[in-house]
C-alpha positions in Angstrom: 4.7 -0.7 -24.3 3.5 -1.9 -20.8 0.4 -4.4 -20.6 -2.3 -2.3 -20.0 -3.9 -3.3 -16.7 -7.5 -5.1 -17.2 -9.0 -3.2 -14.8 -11.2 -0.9 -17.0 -14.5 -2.0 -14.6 -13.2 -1.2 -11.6 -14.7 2.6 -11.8 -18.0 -0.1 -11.8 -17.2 -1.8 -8.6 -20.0 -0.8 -6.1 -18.0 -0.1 -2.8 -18.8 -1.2 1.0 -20.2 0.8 3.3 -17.6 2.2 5.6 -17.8 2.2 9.4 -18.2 5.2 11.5 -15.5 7.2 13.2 -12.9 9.7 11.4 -9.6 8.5 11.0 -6.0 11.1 11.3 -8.2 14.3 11.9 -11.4 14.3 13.6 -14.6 16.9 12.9 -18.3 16.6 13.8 -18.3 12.8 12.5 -19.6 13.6 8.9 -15.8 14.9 7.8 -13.3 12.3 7.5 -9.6 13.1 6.9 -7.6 10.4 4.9 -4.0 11.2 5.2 -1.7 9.1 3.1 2.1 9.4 3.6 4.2 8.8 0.4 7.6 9.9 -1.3 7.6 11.7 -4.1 10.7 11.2 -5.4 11.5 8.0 -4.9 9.3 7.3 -8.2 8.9 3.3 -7.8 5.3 4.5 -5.9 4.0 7.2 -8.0 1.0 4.8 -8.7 0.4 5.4 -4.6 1.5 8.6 -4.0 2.9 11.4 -7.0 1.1 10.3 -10.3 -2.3 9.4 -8.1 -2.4 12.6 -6.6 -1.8 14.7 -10.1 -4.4 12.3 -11.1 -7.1 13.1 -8.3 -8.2 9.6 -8.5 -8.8 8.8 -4.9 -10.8 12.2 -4.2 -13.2 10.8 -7.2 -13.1 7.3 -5.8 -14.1 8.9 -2.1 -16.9 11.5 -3.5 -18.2 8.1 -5.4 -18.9 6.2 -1.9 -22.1 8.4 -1.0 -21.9 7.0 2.5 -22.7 10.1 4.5 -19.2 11.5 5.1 -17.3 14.1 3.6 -13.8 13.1 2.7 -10.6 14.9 2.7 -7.4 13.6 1.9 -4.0 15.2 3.4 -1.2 14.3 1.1 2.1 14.1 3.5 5.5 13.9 0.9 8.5 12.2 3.2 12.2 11.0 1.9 12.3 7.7 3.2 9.5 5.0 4.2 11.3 5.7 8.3 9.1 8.7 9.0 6.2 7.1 7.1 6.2 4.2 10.0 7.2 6.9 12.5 3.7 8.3 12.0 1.8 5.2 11.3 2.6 3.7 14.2 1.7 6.7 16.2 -1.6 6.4 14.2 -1.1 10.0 12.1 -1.0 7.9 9.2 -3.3 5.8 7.4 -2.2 4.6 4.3 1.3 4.9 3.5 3.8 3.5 0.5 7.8 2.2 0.9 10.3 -0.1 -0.2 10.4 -3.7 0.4 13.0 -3.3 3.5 11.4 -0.2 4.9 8.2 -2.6 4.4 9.7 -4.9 6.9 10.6 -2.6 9.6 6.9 -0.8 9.2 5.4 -4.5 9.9 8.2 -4.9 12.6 7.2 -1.9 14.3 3.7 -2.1 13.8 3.7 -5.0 15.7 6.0 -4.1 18.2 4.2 -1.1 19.6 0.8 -2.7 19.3 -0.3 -0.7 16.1 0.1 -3.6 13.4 0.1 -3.0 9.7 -0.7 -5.0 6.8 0.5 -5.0 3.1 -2.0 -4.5 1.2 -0.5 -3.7 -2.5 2.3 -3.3 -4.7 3.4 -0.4 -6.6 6.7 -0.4 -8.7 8.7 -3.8 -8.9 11.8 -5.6 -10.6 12.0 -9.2 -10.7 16.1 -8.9 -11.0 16.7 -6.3 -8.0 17.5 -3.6 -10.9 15.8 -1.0 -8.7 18.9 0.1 -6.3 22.5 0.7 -7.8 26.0 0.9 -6.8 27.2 4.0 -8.1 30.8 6.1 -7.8 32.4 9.1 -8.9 32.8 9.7 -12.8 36.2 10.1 -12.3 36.7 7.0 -9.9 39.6 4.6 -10.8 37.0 1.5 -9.1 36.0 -0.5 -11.3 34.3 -3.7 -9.5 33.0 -4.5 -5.9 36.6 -5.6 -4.8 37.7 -2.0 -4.7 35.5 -0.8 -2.5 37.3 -2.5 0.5 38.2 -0.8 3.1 36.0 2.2 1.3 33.5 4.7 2.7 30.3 3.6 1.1 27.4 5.5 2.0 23.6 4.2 2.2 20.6 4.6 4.0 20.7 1.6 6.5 17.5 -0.1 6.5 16.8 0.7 3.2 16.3 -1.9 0.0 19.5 -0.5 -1.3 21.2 -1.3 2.1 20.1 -5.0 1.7 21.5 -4.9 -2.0 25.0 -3.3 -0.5 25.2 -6.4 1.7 24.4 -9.1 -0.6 26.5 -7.3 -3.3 29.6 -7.5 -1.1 28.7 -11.0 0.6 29.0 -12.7 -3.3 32.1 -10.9 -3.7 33.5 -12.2 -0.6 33.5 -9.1 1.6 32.3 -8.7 4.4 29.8 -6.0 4.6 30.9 -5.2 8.3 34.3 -5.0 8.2 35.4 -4.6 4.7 33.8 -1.7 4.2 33.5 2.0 5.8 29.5 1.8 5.6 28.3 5.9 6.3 24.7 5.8 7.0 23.1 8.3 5.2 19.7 9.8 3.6 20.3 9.7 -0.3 20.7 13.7 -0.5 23.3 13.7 1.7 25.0 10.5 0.3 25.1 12.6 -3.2 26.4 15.1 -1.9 29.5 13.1 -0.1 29.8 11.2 -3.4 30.3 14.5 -5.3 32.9 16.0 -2.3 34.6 13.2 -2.4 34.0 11.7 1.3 32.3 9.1 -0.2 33.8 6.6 -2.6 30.7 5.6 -3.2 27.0 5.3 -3.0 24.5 2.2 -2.6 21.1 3.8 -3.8 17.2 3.2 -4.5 15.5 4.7 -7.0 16.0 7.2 -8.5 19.3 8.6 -7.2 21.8 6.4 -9.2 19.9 7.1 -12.2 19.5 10.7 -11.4 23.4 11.0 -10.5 24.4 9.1 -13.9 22.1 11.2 -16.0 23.6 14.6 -14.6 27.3 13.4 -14.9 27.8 13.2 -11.3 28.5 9.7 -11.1 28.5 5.8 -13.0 27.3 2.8 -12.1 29.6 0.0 -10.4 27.1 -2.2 -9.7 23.6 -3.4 -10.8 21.1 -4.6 -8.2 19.8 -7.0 -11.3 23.1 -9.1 -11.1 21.2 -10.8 -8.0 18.3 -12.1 -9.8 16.4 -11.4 -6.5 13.2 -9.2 -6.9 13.0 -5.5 -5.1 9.7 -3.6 -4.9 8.1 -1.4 -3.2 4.3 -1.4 -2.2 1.5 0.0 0.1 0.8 -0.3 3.9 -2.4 0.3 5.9 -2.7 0.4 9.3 -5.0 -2.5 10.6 -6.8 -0.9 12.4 -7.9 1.6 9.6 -8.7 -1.4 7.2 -10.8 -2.7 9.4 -12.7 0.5 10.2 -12.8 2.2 6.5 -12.7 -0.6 4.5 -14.4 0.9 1.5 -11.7 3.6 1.8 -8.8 2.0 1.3 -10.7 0.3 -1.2 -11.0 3.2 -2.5 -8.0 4.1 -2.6 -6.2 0.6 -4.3 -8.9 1.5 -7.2 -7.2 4.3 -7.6 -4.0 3.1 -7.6 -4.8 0.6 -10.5 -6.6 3.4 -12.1 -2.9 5.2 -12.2 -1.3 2.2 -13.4 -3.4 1.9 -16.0 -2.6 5.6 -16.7 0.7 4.8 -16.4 1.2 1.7 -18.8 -1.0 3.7 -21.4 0.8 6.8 -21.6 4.3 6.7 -20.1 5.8 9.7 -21.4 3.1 12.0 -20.2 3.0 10.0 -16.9 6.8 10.4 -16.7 6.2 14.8 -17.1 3.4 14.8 -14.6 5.8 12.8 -12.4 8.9 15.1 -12.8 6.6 18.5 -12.9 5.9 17.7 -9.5 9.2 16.4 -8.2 11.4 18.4 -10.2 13.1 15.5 -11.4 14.4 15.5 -15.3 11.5 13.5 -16.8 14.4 11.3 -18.8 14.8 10.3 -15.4 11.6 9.3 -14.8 11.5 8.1 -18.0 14.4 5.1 -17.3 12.5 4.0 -14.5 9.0 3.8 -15.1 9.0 4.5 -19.0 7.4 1.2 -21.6 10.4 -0.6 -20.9 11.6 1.1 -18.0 13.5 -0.9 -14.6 10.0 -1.0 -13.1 6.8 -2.5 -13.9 4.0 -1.5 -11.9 0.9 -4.0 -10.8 -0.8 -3.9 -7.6 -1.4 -7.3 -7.5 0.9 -9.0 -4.6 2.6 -11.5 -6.5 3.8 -14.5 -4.5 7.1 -13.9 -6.4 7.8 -10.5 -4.1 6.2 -12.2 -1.2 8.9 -14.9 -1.2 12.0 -12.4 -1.7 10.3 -10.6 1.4 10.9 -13.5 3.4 14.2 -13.5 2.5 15.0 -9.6 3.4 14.2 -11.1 6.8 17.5 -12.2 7.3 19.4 -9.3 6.3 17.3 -7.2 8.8 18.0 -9.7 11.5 21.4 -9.7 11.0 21.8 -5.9 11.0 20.0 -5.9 14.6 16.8 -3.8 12.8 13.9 -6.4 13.7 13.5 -9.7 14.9 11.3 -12.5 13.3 9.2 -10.8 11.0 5.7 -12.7 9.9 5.8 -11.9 6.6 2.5 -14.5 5.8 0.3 -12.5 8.5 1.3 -8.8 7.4 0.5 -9.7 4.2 -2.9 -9.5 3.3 -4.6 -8.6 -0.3 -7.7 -8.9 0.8 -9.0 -5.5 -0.1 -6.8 -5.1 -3.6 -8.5 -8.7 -4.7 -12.2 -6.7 -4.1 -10.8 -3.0 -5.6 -9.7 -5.4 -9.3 -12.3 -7.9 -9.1 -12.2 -10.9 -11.8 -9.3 -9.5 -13.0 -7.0 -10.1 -9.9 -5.7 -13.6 -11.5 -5.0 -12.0 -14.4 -2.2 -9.8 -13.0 -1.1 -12.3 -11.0 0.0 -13.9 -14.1 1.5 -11.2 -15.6 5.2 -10.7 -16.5 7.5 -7.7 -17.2 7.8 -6.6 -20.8 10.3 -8.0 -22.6 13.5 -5.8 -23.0 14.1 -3.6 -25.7 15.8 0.0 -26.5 14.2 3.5 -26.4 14.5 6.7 -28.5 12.6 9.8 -26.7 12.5 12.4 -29.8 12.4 15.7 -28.3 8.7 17.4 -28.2 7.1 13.6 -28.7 4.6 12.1 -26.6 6.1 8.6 -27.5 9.2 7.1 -27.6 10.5 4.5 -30.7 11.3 0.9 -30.0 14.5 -0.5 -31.4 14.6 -4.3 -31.5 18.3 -4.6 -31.4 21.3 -1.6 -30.1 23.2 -1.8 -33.4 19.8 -0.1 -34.8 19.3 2.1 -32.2 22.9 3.4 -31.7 22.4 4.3 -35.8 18.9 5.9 -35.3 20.9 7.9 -32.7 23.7 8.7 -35.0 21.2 10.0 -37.9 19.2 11.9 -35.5 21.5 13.4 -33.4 20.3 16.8 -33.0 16.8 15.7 -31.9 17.1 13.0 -29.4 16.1 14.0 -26.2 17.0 10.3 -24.2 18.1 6.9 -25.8 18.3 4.0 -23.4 19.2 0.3 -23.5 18.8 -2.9 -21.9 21.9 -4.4 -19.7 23.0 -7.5 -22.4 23.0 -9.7 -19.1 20.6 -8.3 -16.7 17.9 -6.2 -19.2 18.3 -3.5 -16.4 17.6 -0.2 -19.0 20.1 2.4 -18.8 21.1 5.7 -20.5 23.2 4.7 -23.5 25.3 7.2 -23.3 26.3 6.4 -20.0 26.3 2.7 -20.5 29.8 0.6 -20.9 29.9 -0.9 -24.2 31.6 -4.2 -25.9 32.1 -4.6 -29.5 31.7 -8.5 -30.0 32.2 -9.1 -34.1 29.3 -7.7 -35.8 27.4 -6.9 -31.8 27.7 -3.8 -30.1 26.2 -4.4 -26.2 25.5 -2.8 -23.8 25.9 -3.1 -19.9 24.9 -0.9 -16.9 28.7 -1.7 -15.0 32.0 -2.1 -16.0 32.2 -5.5 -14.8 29.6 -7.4 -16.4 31.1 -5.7 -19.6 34.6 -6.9 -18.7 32.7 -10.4 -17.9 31.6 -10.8 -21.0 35.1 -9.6 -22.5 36.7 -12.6 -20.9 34.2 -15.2 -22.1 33.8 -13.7 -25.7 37.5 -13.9 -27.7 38.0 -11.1 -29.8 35.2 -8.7 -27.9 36.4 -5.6 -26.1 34.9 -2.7 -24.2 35.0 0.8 -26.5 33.3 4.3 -25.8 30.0 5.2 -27.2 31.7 7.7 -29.5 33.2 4.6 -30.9 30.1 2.7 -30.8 28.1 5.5 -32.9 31.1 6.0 -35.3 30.5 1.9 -36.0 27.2 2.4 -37.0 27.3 5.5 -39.0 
């Protein structure tokens, strides 16, 4: 299971007095309306937007300030981190959460129209890049990156799973401009061209390729892990607001560690309140932000994340979405350092779990760790009837995935798993004697 964040005195933390003034919508100077633009589905923020809200943990972290005001919160669900900037920048929004790339633009913007913003936490993360996937249609005959030229590819330009499209196709030695037929997309629509067959296929964040995999609608090509560069997604504040409310948005990142912490110590029933109010399949959930899912969640702002920001830069430049970016100034974790306290250092030290394979029995509240695949493949194969999700860790990457939907090589004795067919074929060529089989096979070995 998930560290469980060291943040149990936080609900102790005596907050600062907050300035005067309403922020979003106004009243008679004694109500002040919060309004906190987040994206429900795109589960890598729930510790800032879906699970906090379920939670009500910043409505108790407001009535605890007993500064005067009366707060209200007004809870704004978008698709994308775009429309989230959109309305920061136009000062509708105060505290908003988005992708790393998204991240960049909002700071972009900010700046550009005179209405900067500053990072001020982080939600979900994945030191790898496992968070966004290269996906095609079940039935597709492409089985590497090299097929895709001259392809339609759809993706949501701008996005983190954009960036990973690009660098994805640069190591292949395509170039993401002309070798491609890039259709620029929001990731509804891009599943629904993958499925009609105008798209071949579909560069996604989280949790679309996972979603598409686990409803037979498509399989992975690509994981964002094979870049070994981190992805994550966090929480912006406009400057201004910080600087008026601080105890608000402290407020607010107390809340968010109070979710994480609800998070790490119950996953499961985290990953049902998640998908009860998204309408997600909680297995879904479940393979992202599950004990050993793709994402670990910490609000602290590693420098790790803060470095592959700096390097997104690049990619944005080159697509003509912003110029310089100052990733050092728009930075600023001021205010999460005060909402954790002594603990702050702590989770700065902290690393990922280690990755391991997952049994979800049906009707349980926790899953089962298996230390190896050959041992959960036969837990699987004795228990068929009530297993409700099974997932494994990529042999190369760790990048958990549904094991029935994973590609797996027989090596000897091994039986591995891998989230794309060409890390599996990969491993084929550098391993005499392995081969990739089905997962009927796979079971039948263990049984």
């Amino acid at each position: 299971m998930k560290r469980t964040a060291v943040v149990a005195t936080f609900l102790l933390l005596l907050p600062l007095t907050a300035c005067g003034g309403t922020t979003a919508a106004g009243g008679d100077g004694s109500t002040v309306t919060v309004t906190v633009g987040y994206q429900s589905k795109t589960i890598n923020t729930v510790t800032a937007g879906t699970l906090l809200r379920s939670l009500g943990a910043f409505e108790r972290e407001l009535d605890a300030l007993h500064d005067g005001h009366t707060y209200k919160v007004d809870w704004q669900d978008y698709a994308t981190g775009a429309p989230i900037t959109a309305q920061m920048t136009a000062g509708k929004i105060d505290i908003g959460s988005m992708g790393d790339f998204p991240l960049l633009i909002n700071a972009a913007r900010g700046r550009q129209l005179n209405r900067p913003t500053r990072l001020v936490s982080v939600t979900g993360y994945n030191l790898r890049g496992g968070l966004n996937t290269i996906v095609t249609a079940p039935d597709s005959k492409i089985d590497s990156l090299a097929g895709l030229k001259g392809k339609k590819v759809s993706t949501s330009i701008g996005s983190a799973a954009d960036g990973t499209l690009i660098r994805a196709l640069q190591r292949a030695g395509i170039d993401p401009d002309k070798g491609i037929r890039k259709l620029n997309q929001q990731p509804a629509v891009g599943a629904s061209a993958l499925s009609a067959g105008s798209a071949d296929a579909l560069s996604q964040f989280v949790a679309w390729p996972g979603l598409l995999a686990y409803q037979g609608k498509a399989k992975a090509l690509y994981d964002g892990a094979e870049l070994n560069l981190p992805t994550f997604h966090g929480v912006t504040a406009r400057e201004d607001f910080a600087q008026k409310r601080p105890a608000v948005l402290e407020a607010f990142l107390r809340a968010q560690a109070e979710a994480t912490e609800y998070l790490d110590a119950h996953p499961v029933p985290a990953a049902e309140k998640v998908a009860e109010a998204t309408g997600l399949p909680a297995e879904v959930v479940y393979l992202y932000n599950g004990a050993h899912g793709i994402s670990t969640f910490d609000p602290a702002v590693k420098p790790r994340l803060v470095s592959a920001l700096k390097q997104d830069v690049t990619i944005l430049k080159a697509a003509k979405l912003t110029g310089d970016v100052d990733v050092d100034a728009f930075v600023d974790d001021r205010y999460v350092r005060k909402a954790l306290g002594a603990g702050y250092a702590e989770h700065l030290a902290t690393r990922p779990p280690a990755a391991a394979g997952e049994v979800w029995p049906k009707g349980a509240q926790q899953t089962r760790t298996f230390e190896s695949p050959e041992q959960l493949l036969g837990h699987v194969a004795e228990h068929k009837a009530t297993i409700r999700a099974a997932y494994v860790p990529d042999a190369t990457t760790g990048t958990l995935w549904f094991a029935d939907k994973a590609v797996w090589v027989t090596d000897g004795d091994r039986l591995l798993p891998f989230v794309a067919p060409a890390t599996a074929k990969a491993y084929v060529t550098g391993h005499t004697g392995a081969r990739v089989i089905t997962y009927a096979d796979a079971l039948r070995r263990v049984s």
